[in-house]
C-alpha positions in Angstrom: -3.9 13.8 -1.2 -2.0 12.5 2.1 -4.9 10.5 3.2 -2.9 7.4 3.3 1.3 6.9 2.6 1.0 5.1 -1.0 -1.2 3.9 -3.7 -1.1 0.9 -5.7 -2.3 0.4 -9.2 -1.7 -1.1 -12.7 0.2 0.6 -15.6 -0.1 -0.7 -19.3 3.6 -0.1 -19.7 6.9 1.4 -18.9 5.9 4.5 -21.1 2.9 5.6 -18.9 4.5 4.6 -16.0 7.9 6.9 -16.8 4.6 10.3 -17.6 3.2 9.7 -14.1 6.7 9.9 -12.4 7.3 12.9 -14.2 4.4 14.5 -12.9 4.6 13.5 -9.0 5.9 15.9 -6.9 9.3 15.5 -5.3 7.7 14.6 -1.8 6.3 11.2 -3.4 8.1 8.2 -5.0 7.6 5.8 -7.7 8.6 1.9 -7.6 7.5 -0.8 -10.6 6.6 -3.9 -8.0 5.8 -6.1 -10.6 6.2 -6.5 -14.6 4.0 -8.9 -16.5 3.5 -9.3 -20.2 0.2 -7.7 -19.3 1.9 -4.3 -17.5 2.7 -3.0 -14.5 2.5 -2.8 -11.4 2.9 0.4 -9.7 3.5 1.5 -6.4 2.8 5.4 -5.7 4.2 6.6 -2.0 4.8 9.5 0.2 8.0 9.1 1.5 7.3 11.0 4.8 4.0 9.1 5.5 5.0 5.9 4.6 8.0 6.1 6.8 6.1 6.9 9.7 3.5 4.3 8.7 6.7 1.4 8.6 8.2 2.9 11.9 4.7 2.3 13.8 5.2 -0.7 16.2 2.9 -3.0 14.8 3.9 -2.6 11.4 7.3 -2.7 12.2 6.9 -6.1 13.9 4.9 -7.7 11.4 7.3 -6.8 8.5 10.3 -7.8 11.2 8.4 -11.1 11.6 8.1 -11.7 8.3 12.0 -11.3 7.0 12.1 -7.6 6.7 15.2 -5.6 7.5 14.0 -3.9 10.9 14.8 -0.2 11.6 15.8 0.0 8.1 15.2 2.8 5.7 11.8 2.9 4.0 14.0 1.9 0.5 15.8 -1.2 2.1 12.0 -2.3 3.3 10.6 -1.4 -0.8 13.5 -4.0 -2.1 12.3 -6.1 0.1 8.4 -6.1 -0.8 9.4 -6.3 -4.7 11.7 -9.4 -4.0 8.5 -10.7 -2.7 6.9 -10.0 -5.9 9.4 -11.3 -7.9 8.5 -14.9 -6.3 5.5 -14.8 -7.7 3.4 -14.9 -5.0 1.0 -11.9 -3.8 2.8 -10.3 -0.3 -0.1 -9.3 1.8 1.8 -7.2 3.6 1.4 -5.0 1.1 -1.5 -3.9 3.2 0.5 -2.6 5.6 2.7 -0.4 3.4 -0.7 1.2 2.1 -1.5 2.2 5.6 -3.9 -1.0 6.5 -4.2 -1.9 10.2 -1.5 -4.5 11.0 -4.6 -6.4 12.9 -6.7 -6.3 9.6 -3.5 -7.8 7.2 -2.9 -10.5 9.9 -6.6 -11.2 10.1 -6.7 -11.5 6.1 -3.8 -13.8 6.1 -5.5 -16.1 9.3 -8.6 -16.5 8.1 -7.7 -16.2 4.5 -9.7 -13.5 3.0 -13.4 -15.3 5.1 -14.5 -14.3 8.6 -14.5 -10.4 7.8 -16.5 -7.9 9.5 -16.4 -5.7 7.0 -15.1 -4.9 3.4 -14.4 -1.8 1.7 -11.0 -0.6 0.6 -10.1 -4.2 2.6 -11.3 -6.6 4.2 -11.8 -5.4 8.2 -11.3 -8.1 11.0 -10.3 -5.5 13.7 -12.0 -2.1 14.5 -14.9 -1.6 12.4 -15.6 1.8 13.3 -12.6 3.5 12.4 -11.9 1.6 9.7 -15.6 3.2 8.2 -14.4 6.6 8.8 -11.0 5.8 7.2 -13.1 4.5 4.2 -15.3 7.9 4.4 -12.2 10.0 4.3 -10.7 7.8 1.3 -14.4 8.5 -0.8 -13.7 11.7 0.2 -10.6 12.4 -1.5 -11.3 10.2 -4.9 -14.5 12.4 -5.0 -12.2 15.5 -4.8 -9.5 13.9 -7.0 -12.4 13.2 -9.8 -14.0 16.4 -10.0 -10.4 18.0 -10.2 -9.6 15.4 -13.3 -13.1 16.4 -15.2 
């Protein structure tokens, strides 16, 4: 709904995963992150927001920082979060490729999930306040998104 540049979620397989990525609209992209004997995991973008959400400063030198091809296309910088996946660890970057505050994903990783100020969609460490009305807008659109599905 273009609220923020991707999604992620958990698919029970390959076959539910391949009927969602018939249905997106060109504009958004598809990417399995993970596979597990369990399912999926799935990560649901908008191309055009989530390369502007990679190219903003912060995020650009977090993900820099952390090993990630800078100025790269938004594809070479996907590779490079599912390699992370494939160690089998959880990136918390990830955060930052679903539009979290670079401040918020560094504070998670400091203080290791404790200290917040404030959880909703994640766990806050920076600005409180605009972080609420990001949450607002996000009820906002699953509200829509629901009554739509019903």
């Amino acid at each position: 709904m273009g609220a923020k540049p991707a999604a992620l979620f958990p698919a029970p397989s390959g076959d539910a995963c391949a009927a969602l990525a018939a249905l997106l609209p060109p504009r958004l992209g598809l990417m399995v992150l993970r596979e597990t004997k369990n399912g999926l995991l799935v990560f649901v973008f908008d191309r055009e927001g989530l390369e502007k959400t990679l190219a903003a400063k912060t995020a650009g030198a977090v993900l820099s920082g952390l090993g990630y091809p800078a100025g790269s296309p938004v594809s070479a910088a996907l590779a490079h979060l599912k390699k992370q996946f494939a160690c089998g660890r959880f990136p918390h970057e990830v955060g930052l490729f679903l539009g979290y505050p670079a401040e918020d994903v560094l504070g998670f990783v400091e203080h290791k999930g404790r200290n917040y100020k404030l959880c909703g969609y994640w766990k806050v460490y920076g600005n409180v306040r605009q972080a609420k009305r990001c949450f607002r807008r996000y009820d906002i659109c699953r509200d829509r998104f629901k009554s739509v599905m019903l």
